[in-house]
N, C-alpha and C positions, 0 to 999 in steps of 0.2 A: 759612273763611267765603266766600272770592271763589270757592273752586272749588265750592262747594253754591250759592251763588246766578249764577255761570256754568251749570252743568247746567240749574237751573232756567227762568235764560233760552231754552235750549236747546230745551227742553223747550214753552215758551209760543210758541215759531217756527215750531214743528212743530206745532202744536194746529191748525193751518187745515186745511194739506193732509190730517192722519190723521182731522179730521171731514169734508172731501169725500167719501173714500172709505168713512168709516162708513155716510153718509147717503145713499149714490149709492143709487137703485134701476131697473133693468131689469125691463119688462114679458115678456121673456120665460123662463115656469118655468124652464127647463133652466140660464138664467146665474142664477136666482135662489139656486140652491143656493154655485155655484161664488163668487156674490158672499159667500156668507154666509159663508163657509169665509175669504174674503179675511180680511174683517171682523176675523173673531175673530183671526187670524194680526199684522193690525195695529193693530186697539185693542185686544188683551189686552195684549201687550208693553207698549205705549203708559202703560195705565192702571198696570200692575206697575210700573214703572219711576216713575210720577207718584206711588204711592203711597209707594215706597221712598224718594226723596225727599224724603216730606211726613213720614214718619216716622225719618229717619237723624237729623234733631238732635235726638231722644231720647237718642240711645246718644253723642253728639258729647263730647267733654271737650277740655277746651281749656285748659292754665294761665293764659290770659289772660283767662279769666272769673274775675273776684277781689272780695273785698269791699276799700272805699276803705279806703287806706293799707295795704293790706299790702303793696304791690308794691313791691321792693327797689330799689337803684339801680341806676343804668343799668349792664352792664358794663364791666370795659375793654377797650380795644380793642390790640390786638397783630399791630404791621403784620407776615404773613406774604411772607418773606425779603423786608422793606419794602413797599414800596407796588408790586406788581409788576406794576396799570395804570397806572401814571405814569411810572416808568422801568423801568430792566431790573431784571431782579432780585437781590438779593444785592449790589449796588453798593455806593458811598457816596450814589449819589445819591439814590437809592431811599431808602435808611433818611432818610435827611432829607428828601424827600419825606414817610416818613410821620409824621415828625418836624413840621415846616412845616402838617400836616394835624392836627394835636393828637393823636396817637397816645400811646398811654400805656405800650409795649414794643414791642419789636424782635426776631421769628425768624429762623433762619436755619439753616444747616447746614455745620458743619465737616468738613472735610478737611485733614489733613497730608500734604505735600508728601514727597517722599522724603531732604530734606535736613532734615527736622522742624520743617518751619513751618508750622502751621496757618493756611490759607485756608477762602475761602468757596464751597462750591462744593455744590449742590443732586445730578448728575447725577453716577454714576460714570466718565462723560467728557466732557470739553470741547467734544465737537463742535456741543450747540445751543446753549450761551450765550457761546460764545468765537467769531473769527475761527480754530482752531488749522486748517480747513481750509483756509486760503489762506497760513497760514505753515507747516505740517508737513502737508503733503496726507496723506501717509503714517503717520501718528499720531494719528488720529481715533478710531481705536478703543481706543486704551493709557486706561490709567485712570487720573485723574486726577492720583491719590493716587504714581504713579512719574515724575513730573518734578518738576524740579528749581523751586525758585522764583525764581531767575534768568531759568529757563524761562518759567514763568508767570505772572510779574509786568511783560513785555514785550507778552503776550497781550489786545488787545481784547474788551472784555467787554461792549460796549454797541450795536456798530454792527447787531449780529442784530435788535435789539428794533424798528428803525427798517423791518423790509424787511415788506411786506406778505403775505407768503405765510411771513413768520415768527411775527407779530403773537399772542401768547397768549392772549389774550380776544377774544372776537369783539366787547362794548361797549364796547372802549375806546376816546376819542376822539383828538383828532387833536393832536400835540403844535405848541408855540408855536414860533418859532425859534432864541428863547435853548436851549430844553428837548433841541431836537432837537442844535444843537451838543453842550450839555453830555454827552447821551445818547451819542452818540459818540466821545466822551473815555473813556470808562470803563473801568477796568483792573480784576484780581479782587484782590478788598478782603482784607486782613489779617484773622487773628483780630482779635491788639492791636488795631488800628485801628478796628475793630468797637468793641469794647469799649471803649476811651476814648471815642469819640462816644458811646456810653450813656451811660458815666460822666459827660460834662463836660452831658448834660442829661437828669440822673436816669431815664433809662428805663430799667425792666426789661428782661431778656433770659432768648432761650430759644433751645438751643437744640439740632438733633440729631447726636450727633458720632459718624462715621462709622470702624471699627478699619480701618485698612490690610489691604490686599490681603496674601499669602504672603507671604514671601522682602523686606518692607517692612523698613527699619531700625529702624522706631517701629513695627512690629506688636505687640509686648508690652508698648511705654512709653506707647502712645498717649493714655493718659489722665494718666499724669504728666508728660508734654509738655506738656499741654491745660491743666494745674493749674500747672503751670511760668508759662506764658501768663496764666493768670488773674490771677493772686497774685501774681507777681515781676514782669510787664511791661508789664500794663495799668493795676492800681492801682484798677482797677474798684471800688465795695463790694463788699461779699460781699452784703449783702442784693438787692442789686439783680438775682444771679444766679438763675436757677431753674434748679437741677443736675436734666437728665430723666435722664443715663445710668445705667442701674441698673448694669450691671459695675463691681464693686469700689466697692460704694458706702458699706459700712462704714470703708474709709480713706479715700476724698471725706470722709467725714463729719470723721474726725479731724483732716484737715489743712486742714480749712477748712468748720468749724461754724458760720461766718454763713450758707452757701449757705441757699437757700428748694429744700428736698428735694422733688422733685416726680417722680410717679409717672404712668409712660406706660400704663396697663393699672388694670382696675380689681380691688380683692380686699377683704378684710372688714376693716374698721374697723379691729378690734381689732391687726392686723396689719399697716395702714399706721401705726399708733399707733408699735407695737413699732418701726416703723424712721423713726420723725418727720417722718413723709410731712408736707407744709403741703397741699399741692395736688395736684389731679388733671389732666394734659392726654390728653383722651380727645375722639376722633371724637364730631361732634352726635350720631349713629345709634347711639352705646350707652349715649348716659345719658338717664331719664329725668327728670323733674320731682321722683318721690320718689327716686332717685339721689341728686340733688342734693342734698334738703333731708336727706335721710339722712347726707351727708357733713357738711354745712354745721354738724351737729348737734354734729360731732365737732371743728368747728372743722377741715376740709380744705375749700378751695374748691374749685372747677372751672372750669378752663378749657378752652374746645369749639373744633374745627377742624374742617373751614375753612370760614367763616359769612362768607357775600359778599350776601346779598340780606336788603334790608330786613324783609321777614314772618318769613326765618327768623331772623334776631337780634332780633326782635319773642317769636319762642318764646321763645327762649334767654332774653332778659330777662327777660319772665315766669317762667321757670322756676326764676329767681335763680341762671343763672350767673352767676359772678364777672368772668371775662374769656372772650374770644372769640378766636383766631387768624381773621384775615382780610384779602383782599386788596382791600378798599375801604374802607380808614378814612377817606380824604378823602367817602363818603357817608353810611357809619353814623353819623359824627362829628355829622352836621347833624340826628340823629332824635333829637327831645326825649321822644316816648316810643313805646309798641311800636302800630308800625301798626291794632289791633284792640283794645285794648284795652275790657273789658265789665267796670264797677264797677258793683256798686248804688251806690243813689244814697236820702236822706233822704226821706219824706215832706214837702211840704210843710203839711200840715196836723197830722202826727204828727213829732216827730224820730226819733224811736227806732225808726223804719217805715223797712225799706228795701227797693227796688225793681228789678226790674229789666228794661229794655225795655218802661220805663211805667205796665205794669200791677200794681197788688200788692192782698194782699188782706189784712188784719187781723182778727184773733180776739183777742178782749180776754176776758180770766180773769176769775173770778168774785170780783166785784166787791160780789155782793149783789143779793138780787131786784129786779128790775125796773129796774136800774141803768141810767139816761141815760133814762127811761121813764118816765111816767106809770100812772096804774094804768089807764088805757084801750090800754096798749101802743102809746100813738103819740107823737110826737116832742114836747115839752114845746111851747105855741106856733105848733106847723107847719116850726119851725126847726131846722137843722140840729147837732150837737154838734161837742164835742170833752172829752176826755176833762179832769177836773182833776186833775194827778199830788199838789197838796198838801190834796186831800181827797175821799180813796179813795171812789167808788161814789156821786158828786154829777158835775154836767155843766155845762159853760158853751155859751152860745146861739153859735153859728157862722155868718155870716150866707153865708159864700164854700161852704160845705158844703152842698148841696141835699139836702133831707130824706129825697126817695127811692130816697138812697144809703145810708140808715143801715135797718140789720132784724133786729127781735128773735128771738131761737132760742132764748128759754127764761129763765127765774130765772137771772139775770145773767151773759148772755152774748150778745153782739150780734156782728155780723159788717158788716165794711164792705169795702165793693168801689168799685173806681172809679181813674180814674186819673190819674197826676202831671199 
């Protein structure tokens, strides 16, 4: 809606200067042609444009136009790899950051180490969220996944976030002094370590776990490493987990049937059934509204990435996704509900009348000749009606209802217009 009533303002800016030039006239024939030629060159545009316009919110659909109560609850919100305008990202600080922000899950993405510790680590090198170029200049380009965690555990993981020509969002504000020290303390976070902060304050996790490079030690254990970590060293719940990795996800299942099975790509029902899919985490830009309500049916929710601006988690809501990966829960958190939302709303003179942007119209069923009418077809009195639900095809006098809003159209059937 801002971007059809933007154009439109646009549009009533320009209405001066394209009627100057409509209305110019020159007394001599030979510019009168050349003016005429202007003309249509810039009021035909002009008006084609004014009309498309006036007639695009025919075709407009929108899920946020809804009848009252059916709009679902809010989603929840899933700081991606934490809150990564408030500190760096992938931290400790970070996930408590969107932790401290009433987040309701925690993403991230794993990497194991070449000694088989799973870390956290977003980038197949170190060189934009770590210091490694001012400790291994030499080593910037090795991947992440072949040092040691000895190595990488010595590694500054926060002083990048602080430097202005590193800064990752261009809205992010200016940090406090405690935040800026803290932020420069930061080393890269543990799987475990990850995962018990979840654990110790119930937040779900999600997250993407990345198989080792060739010639890795854990390139074919990488996921019972991972399950090693889950199960025996964090102590996490199981429910609390949403397993995305599909590889080998028939033994995930077996050795650890609490996981919430969650599927990265979308396919038909009956087939995420088959493999106990709970959830979907799919980019905004591939699910629609009946996506959703199509899953939802099946009892599989959906969760959408990556949803950073208020109108578009406004969609999302309406759309009744479930949850949203994104990296401003400390803003979404404050939206009590979707920026646009359009309910009808009750008649105030009828209840069972609903309306919408004021105006509605009413057609009442046949009720019996001449119903709310006299046999002169005019209002009983001069006064206005309302209908009486406990005795069908009689009228009570209305004194707030003005009479030459009510008009007969025939052996009982009246039509009322007017608005809230």
């Amino acid at each position: 809606p801002y971007l059809h009533i933007g154009a439109i303002t646009i549009m009533v800016l320009l209405s001066w200067p394209v009627a100057l030039h409509a209305i110019r006239t020159d007394k001599k024939a030979f510019l009168l042609q050349i003016l005429a030629v202007v003309q249509v060159i810039i009021v035909g545009p002009y008006l084609a444009i004014l009309l498309f316009l006036f007639l695009i919110p025919l075709g407009m659909y929108s899920p946020c136009i809804r009848e009252v109560g059916t709009l679902g609850p809010k989603p929840a919100l899933i700081g991606h790899r934490g809150a990564p305008m408030l500190a760096p990202e992938n931290t400790e600080m970070s996930f408590w950051k969107t932790i401290e922000h009433g987040g309701d899950g925690l993403e991230t993405d794993v990497t194991i180490s070449y000694d088989g510790v799973p870390f956290l680590m977003h980038d197949s090198t170190l060189r934009r969220t770590t210091n490694i170029g001012e400790v291994y200049p030499n080593e910037t380009a090795q991947n992440a996944a072949l040092f040691s965690w000895d190595t990488l555990k010595e590694l500054n993981a926060g002083t990048w976030f602080l430097k202005v020509s590193d800064k990752p969002f261009s809205c992010m504000g200016s940090l406090s002094r405690a935040d800026q020290n803290q932020a420069m303390n930061q080393s890269i976070y543990k799987l475990s370590n990850f995962l018990r902060l979840a654990d110790s304050q119930n937040k779900l996790v999600i997250f993407d776990l990345y198989r080792p490079p060739e010639k890795h030690p854990y390139r074919d254990s990488w996921i019972n490493r991972t399950l090693e970590v889950i199960l025996n060293e964090s102590g996490i719940k199981p429910h609390l987990v949403l397993w995305l990795e599909n590889d080998m996800r028939p033994f995930v299942q077996s050795v650890a049937p609490g996981f919430q099975q969650t599927m990265g790509n979308k396919a038909p029902v009956e087939d995420l059934l088959m493999d106990n899919i709970v959830k979907l985490n799919l980019a905004y830009t591939e699910m629609s509204s009946e996506d959703i309500r199509k899953y939802a049916e099946a009892n599989i929710t959906t969760n959408l990435y990556v949803v950073n601006e208020p109108w578009l988690f406004s969609l999302a809501w309406c759309s009744g996704a479930h949850s949203v990966t994104t990296n401003a829960v400390h803003m979404l958190k404050n939206l009590s509900q979707p920026l646009f939302l359009m309910v009808s709303r009750s008649s105030p003179f009828f209840p069972g009348v609903r309306s919408r942007g004021g105006v509605f119209i009413v057609t009442f069923g046949d009720y019996g000749s001449g119903a709310c009418m006299d046999k002169g077809d005019a209002p009983l009195d001069g006064e206005g009606f309302k209908l009486n639900p406990s005795l069908p095809g009689s009228c009570e006098p209305l004194q707030v209802l003005p009479p030459h809003l009510l008009f007969h159209l025939g052996p009982g059937r009246s039509i009322l217009f007017g608005k809230t």
